[in-house]
C-alpha positions as CSV (number, residue, x, y, z in Angstrom):
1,X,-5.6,-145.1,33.8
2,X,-7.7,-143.3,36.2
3,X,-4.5,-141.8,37.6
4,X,-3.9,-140.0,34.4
5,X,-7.3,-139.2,34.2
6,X,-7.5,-137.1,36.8
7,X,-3.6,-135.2,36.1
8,X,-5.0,-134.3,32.7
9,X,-8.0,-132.7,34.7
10,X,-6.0,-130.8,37.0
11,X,-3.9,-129.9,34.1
12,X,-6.9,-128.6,32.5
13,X,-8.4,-126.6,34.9
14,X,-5.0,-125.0,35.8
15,X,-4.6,-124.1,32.0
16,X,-8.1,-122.6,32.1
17,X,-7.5,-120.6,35.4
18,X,-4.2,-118.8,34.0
19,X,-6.0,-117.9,30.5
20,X,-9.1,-116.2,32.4
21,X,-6.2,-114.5,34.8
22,X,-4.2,-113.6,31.8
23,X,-7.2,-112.3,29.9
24,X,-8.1,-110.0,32.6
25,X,-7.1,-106.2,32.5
26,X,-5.8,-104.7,35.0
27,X,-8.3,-102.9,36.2
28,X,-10.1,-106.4,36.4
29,X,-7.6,-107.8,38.4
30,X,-6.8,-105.5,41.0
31,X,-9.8,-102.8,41.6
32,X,-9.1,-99.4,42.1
33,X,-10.0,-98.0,45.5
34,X,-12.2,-95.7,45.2
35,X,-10.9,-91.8,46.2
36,X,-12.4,-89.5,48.7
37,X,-13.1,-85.7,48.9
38,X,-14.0,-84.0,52.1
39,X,-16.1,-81.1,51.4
40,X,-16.4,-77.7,53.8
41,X,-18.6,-75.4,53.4
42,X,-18.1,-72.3,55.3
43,X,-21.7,-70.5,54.3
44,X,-22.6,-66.6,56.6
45,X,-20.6,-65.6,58.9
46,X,-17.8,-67.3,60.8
47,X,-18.7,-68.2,64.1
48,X,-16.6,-70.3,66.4
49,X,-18.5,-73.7,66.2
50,X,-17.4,-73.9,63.0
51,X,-13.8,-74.4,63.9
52,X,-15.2,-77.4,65.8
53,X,-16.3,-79.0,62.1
54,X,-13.2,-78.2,60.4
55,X,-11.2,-79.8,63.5
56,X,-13.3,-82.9,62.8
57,X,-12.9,-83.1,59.3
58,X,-9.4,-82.2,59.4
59,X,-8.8,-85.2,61.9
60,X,-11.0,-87.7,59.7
61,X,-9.6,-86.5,56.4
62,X,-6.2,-87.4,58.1
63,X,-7.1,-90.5,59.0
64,X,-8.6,-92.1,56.1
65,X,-6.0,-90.6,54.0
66,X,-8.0,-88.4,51.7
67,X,-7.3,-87.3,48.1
68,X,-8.5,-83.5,48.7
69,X,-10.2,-81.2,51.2
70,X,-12.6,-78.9,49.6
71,X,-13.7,-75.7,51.2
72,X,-16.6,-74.3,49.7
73,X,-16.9,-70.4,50.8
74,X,-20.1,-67.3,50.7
75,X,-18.9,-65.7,53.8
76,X,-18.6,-62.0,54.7
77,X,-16.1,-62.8,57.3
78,X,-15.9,-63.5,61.1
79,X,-13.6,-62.6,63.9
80,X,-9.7,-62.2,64.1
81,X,-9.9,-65.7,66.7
82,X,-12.0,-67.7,64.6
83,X,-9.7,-67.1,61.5
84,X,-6.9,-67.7,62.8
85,X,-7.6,-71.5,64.4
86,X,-9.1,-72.8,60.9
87,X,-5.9,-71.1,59.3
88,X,-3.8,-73.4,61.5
89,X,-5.6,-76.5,61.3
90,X,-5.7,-76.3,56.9
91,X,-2.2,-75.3,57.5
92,X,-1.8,-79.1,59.1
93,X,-2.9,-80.9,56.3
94,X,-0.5,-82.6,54.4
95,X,-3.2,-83.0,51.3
96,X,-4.1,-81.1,48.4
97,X,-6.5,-78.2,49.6
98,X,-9.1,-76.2,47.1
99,X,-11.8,-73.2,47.9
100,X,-14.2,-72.6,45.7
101,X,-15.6,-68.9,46.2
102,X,-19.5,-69.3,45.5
103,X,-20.7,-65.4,45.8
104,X,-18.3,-63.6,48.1
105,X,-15.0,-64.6,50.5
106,X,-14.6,-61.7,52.2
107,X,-12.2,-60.4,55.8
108,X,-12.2,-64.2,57.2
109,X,-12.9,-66.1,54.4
110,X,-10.2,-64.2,52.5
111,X,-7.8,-65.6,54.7
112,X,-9.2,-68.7,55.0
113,X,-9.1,-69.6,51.1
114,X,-5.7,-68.1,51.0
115,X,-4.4,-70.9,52.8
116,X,-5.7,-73.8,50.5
117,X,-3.3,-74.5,47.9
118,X,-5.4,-73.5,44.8
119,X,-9.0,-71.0,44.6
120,X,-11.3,-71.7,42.2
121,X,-14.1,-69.0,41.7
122,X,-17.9,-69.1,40.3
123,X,-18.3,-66.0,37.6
124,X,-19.0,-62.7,39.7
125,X,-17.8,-63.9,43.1
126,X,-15.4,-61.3,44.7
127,X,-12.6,-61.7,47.1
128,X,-10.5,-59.4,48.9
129,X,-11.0,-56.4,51.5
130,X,-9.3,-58.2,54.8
131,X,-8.6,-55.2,57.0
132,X,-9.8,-55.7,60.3
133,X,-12.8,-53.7,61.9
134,X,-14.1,-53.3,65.6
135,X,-18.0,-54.1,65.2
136,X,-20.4,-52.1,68.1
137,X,-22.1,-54.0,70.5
138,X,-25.2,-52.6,69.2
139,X,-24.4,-53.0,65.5
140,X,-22.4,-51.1,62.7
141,X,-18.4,-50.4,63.0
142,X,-17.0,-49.1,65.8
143,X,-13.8,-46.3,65.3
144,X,-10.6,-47.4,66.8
145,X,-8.0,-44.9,68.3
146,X,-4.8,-45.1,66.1
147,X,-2.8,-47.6,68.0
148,X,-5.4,-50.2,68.7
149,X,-6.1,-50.0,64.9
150,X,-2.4,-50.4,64.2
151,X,-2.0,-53.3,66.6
152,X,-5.4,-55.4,65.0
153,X,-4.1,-54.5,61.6
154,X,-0.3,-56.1,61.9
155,X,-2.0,-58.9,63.6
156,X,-3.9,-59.7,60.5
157,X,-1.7,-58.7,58.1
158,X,1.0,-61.3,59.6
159,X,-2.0,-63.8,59.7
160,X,-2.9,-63.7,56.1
161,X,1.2,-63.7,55.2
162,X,1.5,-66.6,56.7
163,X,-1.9,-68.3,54.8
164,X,-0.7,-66.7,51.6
165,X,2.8,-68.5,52.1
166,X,0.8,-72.4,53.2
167,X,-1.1,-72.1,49.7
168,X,1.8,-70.6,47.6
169,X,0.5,-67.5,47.1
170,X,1.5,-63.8,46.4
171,X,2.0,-62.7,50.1
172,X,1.9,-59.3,48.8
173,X,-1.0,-59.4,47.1
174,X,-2.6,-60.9,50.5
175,X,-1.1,-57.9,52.2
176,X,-2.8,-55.4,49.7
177,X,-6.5,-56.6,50.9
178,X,-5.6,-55.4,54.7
179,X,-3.3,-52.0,53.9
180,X,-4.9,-49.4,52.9
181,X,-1.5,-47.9,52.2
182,X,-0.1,-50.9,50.3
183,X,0.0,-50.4,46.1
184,X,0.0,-53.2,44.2
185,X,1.7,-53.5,40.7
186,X,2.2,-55.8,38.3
187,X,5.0,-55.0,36.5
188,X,4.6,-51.3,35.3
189,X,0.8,-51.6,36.0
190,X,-0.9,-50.7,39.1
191,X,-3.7,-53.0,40.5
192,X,-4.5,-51.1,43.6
193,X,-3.6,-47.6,44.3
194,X,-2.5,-46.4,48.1
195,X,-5.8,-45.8,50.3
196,X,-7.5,-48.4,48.6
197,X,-8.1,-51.9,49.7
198,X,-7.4,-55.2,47.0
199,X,-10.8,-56.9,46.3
200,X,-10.8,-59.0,42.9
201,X,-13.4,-60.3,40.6
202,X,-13.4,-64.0,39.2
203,X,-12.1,-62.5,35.9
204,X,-9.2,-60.4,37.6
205,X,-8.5,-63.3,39.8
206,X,-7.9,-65.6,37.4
207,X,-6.0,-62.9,34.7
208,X,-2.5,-64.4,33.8
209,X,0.8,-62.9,35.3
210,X,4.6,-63.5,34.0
211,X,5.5,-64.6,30.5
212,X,7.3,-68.3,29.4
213,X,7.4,-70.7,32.3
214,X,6.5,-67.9,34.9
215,X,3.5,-67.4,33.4
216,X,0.7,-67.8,36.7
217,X,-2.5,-66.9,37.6
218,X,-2.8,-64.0,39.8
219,X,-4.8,-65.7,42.3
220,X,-7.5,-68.0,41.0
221,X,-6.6,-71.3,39.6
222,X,-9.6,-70.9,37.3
223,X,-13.5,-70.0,36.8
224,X,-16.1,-72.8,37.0
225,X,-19.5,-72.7,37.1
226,X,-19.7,-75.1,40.3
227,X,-18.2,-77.6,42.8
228,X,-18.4,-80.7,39.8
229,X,-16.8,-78.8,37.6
230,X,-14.4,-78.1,39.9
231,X,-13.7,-81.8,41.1
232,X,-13.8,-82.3,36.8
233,X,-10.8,-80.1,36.9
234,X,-8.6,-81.4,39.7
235,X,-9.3,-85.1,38.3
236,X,-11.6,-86.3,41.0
237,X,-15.3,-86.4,39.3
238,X,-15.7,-89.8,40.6
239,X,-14.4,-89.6,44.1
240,X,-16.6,-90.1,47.4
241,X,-17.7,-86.6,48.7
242,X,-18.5,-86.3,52.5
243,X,-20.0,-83.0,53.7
244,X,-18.9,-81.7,56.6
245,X,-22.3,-79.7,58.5
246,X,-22.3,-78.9,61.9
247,X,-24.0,-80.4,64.6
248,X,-26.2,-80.4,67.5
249,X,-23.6,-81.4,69.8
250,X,-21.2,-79.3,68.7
251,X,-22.9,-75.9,69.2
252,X,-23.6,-77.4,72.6
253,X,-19.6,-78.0,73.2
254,X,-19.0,-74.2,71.9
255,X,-21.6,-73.6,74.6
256,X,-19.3,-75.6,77.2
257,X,-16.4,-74.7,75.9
258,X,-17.2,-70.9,76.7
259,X,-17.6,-71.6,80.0
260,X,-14.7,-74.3,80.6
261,X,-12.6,-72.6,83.2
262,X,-15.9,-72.4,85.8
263,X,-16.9,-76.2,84.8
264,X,-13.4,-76.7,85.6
265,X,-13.4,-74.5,88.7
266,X,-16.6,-76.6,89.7
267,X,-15.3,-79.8,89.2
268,X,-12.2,-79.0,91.2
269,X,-13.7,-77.3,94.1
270,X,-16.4,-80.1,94.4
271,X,-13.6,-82.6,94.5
272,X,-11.6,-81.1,97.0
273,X,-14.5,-80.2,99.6
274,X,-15.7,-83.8,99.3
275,X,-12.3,-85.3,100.1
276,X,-11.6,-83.0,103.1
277,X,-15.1,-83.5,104.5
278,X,-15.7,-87.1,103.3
279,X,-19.7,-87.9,104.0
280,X,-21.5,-84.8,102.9
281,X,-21.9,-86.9,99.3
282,X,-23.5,-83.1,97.8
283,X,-19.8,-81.3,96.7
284,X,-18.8,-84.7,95.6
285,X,-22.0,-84.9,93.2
286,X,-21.4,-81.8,91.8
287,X,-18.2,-81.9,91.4
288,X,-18.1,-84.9,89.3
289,X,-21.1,-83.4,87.3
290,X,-19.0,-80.3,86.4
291,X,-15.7,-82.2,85.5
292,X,-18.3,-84.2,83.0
293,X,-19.5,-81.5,81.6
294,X,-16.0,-80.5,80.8
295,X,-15.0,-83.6,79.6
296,X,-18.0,-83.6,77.3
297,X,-17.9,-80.3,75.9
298,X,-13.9,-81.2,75.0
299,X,-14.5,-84.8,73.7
300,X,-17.7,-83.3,71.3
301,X,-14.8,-80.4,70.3
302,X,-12.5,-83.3,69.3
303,X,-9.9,-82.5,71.8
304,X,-10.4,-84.6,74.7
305,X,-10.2,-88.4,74.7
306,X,-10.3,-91.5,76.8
307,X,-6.5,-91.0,77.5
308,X,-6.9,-87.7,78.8
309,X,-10.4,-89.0,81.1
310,X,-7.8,-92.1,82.5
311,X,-4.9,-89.5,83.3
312,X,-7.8,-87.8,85.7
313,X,-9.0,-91.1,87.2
314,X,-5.5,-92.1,88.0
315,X,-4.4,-88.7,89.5
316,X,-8.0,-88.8,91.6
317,X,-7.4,-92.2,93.0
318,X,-3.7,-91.5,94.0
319,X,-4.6,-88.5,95.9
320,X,-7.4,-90.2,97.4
321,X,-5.0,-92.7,98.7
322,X,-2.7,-90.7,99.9
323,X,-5.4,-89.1,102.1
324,X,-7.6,-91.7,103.5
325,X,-4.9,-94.5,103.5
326,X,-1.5,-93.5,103.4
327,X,-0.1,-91.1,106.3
328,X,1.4,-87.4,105.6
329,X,1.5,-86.6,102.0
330,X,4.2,-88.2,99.8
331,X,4.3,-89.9,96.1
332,X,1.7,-90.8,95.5
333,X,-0.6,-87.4,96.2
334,X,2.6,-85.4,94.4
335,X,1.7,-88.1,91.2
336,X,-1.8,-87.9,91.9
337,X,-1.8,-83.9,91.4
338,X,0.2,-84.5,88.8
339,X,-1.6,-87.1,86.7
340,X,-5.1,-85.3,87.5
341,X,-3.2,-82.0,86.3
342,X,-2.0,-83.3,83.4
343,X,-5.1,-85.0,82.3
344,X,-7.2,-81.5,82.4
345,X,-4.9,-80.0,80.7
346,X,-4.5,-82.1,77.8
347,X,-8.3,-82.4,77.5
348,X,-8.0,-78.8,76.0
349,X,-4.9,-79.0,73.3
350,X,-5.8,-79.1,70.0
351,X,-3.9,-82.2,68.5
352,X,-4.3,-83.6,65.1
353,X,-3.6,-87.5,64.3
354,X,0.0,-88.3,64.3
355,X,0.7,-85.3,66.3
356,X,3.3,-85.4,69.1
357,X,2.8,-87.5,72.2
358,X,4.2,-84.1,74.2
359,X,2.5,-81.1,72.1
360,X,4.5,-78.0,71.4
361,X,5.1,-75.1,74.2
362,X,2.6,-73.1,71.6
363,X,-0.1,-76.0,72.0
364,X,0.2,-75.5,75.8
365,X,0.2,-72.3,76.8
366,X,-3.6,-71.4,76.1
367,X,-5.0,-74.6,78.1
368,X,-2.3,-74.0,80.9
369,X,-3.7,-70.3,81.5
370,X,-7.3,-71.7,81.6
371,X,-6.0,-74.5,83.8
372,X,-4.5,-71.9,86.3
373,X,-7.4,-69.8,86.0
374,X,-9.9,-72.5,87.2
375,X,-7.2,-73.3,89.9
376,X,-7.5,-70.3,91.4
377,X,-10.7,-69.6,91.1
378,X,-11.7,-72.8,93.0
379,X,-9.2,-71.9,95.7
380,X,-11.4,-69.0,96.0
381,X,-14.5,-70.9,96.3
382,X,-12.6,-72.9,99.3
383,X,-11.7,-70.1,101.3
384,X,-15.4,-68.0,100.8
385,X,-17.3,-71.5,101.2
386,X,-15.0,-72.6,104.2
387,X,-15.8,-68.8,105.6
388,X,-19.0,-69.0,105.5
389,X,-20.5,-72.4,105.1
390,X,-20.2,-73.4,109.3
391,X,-22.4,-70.7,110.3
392,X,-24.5,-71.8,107.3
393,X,-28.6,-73.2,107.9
394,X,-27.4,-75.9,105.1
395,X,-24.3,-76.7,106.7
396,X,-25.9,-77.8,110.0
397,X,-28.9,-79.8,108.4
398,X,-25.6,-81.9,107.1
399,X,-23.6,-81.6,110.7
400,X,-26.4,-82.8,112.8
401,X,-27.5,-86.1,110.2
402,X,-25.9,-88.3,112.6
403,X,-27.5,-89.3,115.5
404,X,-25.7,-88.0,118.7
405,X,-26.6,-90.7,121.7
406,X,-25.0,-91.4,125.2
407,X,-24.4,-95.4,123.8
408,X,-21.6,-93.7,121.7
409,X,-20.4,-91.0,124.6
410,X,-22.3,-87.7,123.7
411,X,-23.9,-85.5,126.5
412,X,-26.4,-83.2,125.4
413,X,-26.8,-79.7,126.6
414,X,-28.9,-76.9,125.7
415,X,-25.9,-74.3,127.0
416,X,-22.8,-74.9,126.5
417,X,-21.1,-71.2,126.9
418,X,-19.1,-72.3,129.9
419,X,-17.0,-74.1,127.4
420,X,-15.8,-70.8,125.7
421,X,-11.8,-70.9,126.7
422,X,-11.7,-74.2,127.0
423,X,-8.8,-76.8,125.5
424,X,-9.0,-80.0,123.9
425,X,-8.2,-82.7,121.7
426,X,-9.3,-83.1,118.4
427,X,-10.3,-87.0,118.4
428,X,-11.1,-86.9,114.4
429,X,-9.5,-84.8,111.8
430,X,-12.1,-81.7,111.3
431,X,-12.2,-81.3,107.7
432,X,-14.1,-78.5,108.9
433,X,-16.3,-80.6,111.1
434,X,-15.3,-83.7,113.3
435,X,-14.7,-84.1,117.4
436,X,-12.6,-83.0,120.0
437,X,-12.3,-84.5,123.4
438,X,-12.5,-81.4,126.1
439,X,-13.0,-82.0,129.8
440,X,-13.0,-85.6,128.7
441,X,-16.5,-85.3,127.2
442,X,-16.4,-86.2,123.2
443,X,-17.7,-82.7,122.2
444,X,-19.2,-82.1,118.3
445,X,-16.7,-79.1,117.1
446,X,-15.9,-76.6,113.7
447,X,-13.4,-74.8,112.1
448,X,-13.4,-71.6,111.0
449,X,-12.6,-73.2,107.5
450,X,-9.4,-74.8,108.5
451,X,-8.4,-78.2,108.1
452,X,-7.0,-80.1,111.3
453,X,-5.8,-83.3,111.6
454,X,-6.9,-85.8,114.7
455,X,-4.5,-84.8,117.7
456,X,-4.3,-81.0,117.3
457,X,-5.2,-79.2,120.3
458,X,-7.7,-76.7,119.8
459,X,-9.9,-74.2,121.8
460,X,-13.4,-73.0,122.1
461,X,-13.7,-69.6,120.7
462,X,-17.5,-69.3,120.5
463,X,-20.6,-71.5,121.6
464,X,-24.1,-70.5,119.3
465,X,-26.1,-72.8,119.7
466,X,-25.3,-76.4,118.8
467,X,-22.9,-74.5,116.6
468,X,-19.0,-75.1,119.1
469,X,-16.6,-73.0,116.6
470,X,-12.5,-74.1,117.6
471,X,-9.4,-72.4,116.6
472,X,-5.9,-74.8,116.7
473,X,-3.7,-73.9,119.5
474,X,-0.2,-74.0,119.2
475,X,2.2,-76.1,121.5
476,X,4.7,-74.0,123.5
């Protein structure tokens, strides 16, 4: 009895449990996530931290799969460079892309709403009137000779082709707002005569071109009165909107960023000095500050990432091996260079989520000419600094820190001229500074910048002081 008790319970409950499931609608039993906007606004002129805020937003939008990037745009315009990097990262989105044009998207921001896939405009916001200018350094417009203009003028009027064609748009009708000698017609009407330069209203934007099923706007998907009515349109009312603003940090990364290669330079001189003359601690210091500071500026910019700050590690412990523990120079400081190489380089491509492990030649080329600049610029360091640095005040105060006594060989003397000629032995390397054995006294020596390993043979050019300056001599 109790047995069937308790089956004609669990019966019970089970019949209850599938009439509240079935009674459910759908939207009850499996709750809609909830969709996400990412908004942009791109307010005064263009200035290159922004591209550091639409890199970020681009990234995140990728990454947590948004429904729609939303650009909202007052802007007179901004530079040719500027442009041209927020072109390409819009043109990596694989999302739907709006701009809504507040009062005025003008040079730059032309461009820039061109490549979203649809414009939306608020009633007497212009667009338009792309062609490029040279502005004076001490304000006002600047007049170009004929072939520089020429040059600046195919360079944006390629640019703004190539937005016009992301967002599906007339890419003659782009062209129109940098030629002055471009007409545009539609049909049998003309829009903009020759000498003139295409800037449209929100009403001419949005006027209707083609008949039947090729019926378009001419440019604007529409005029609304503001970004709700806008996301009212597209169907996303109800989505999540994050605003992308810029930062503190990332006006200090454009800061950085400006002044990468001689961070860079730093960072690689300081290295280097500190592992061919291993206990002056200073370079070392520096060095390591510098390469930071790069690091920093490049992780803030959204470029640089713990992969990139391992690659450099790796690369700096290998060639460290390879010269304090390992004899001559073989694998592993040929991977070290390689690995710290690499490292720096990467920390200044731009790559977006999914991108390539190995980024494009494209990708490359602008952080590989910064690379090689900072390269030779801190070879340039090394040869002034190696120059000048022994006959230095600075450099002695760190030559003479260690104590020189008779317990470990030394024999002072307050003139030492008579050993001007003389051959020896170097009984350290002198990296520039070290030892050298001559008439068998262990004598404290310097380079003239070189780098010699312990056994050269070396002679005494010139005696100042404490200051014994060698010069290698070859065997014969």
């Amino acid at each position: 009895m109790t047995s069937k008790y308790h089956f004609s319970c669990r019966a019970l409950l089970a019949a209850l449990l599938l009439l509240a499931i079935a009674g459910r609608s759908p939207a009850e039993a499996e709750p809609a996530e909830r969709r996400l906007v990412y908004i942009l606004p791109i307010q005064g002129v263009i200035e290159p931290a922004l591209e550091y805020v639409v890199r970020r937003g681009v990234s995140e939008a990728i990454q947590r799969d948004a429904d729609a990037l939303v650009v909202l745009m007052n802007t007179p315009g901004g530079t040719l460079k500027d442009a041209t990097k927020i072109v390409n990262l819009l043109q990596s989105l694989d999302m739907p892309t709006y701009t809504l044009v507040q009062d005025q998207a003008l040079s730059a921001g032309a461009i820039i709403a061109l490549a979203t896939r649809e414009i939306y405009m608020q009633p007497g916001s212009v667009i338009g009137d792309a062609m490029p200018i040279l502005a004076s350094p001490f304000g006002g417009v600047q007049e170009m000779p004929e072939d520089v203009q020429e040059k600046m003028v195919s360079a944006v009027a390629a640019l703004i082709r190539s937005a016009a064609e992301t967002g599906g748009h007339d890419k003659e009708l782009a062209e129109a707002m940098v030629r002055r000698e471009n007409e545009y017609w539609i049909g049998d009407e003309l829009i903009v005569p020759e000498g003139q330069l295409l800037t449209l209203t929100s009403m001419e934007a949005e006027r209707i071109v083609g008949e039947g099923e090729e019926a378009r706007p001419l440019l604007s998907s529409g005029t609304v009165r503001d970004l709700d009515e806008l996301l009212e349109r597209i169907g996303l009312a109800d989505a999540e909107r994050i605003e992308l603003v810029p930062t503190g940090l990332e006006s200090l990364a454009r800061f950085i960023q400006t002044l990468s290669v001689f961070f860079l330079a730093a960072g690689l001189f300081g290295l280097y000095t500190e592992m061919r003359t291993p206990g002056l601690g200073l370079p070392g210091i520096l060095g390591a500050i510098s390469l930071a500071i790069f690091f920093l500026g490049h992780h803030i910019a959204g470029l640089a990432g713990m992969e990139e700050v391992v690659l450099v590690v790796l690369g700096l412990a290998l060639i460290a091996v390879e010269i304090f523990i390992l004899p001559g120079f073989g694998i592993a400081g040929i991977s070290g260079i390689f690995f710290l190489s690499w490292g720096l380089i990467m920390a200044m491509v731009q790559r977006m989520p999914g991108a390539p492990i190995i980024p494009s030649w494209d990708a490359v080329q602008i952080p590989l000419l910064n690379f090689s600049g900072s390269v030779i610029l801190a070879v340039f360091l090394s040869i002034i600094v190696g120059r000048l640095m022994p006959r230095s005040r600075l450099f002695r105060v760190f030559r003479l820190e260690d104590t020189l006594s008779t317990e470990k060989g030394y024999v002072a003397s307050r003139d030492q001229h008579q050993l001007v000629g003389q051959t020896g032995v170097a009984t350290t390397p002198l990296r520039p500074v070290g030892t050298a054995l001559i008439n068998d006294q262990p004598i404290d020596v310097v380079t003239d910048g070189l780098y010699l390993e312990a056994g050269a043979r070396v002679q005494v050019v010139e005696v100042s002081g404490n200051h014994i300056l060698v010069v290698p001599v070859s065997e014969n």
